[in-house]
N, C-alpha and C positions, 0 to 999 in steps of 0.2 A: 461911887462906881466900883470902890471894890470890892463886893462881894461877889460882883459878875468874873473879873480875873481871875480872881482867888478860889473860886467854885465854891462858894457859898451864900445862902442870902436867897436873896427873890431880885429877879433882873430889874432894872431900874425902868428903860425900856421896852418891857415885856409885854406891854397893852398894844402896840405896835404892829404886832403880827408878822417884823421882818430883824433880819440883823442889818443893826446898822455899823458903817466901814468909819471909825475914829482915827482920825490923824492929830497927832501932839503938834499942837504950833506954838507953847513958852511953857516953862519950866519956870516955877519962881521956890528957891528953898530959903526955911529957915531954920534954927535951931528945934523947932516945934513941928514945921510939919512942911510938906510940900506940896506946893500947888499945882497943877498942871490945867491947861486951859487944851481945850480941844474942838475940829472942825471937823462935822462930820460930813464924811467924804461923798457916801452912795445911803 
């Protein structure tokens, strides 16, 4: 997913034909990396 935030890349979602509305529901970090788990809203 990040090259959609970050403004680069090719959208991950993009075969879609809409934007979709993500809400962060956990957060899991570690010394390596961090996790994020998300529900999309609309």
């Amino acid at each position: 997913m990040a090259p959609v935030p970050l403004d680069g890349g090719v959208p991950l979602f993009g075969a879609l034909g809409a934007r979709l509305e993500l809400e962060p529901i956990t957060v899991r970090r570690s010394p390596y990396a961090t996790h994020i788990d998300y529900r999309v809203v609309k």
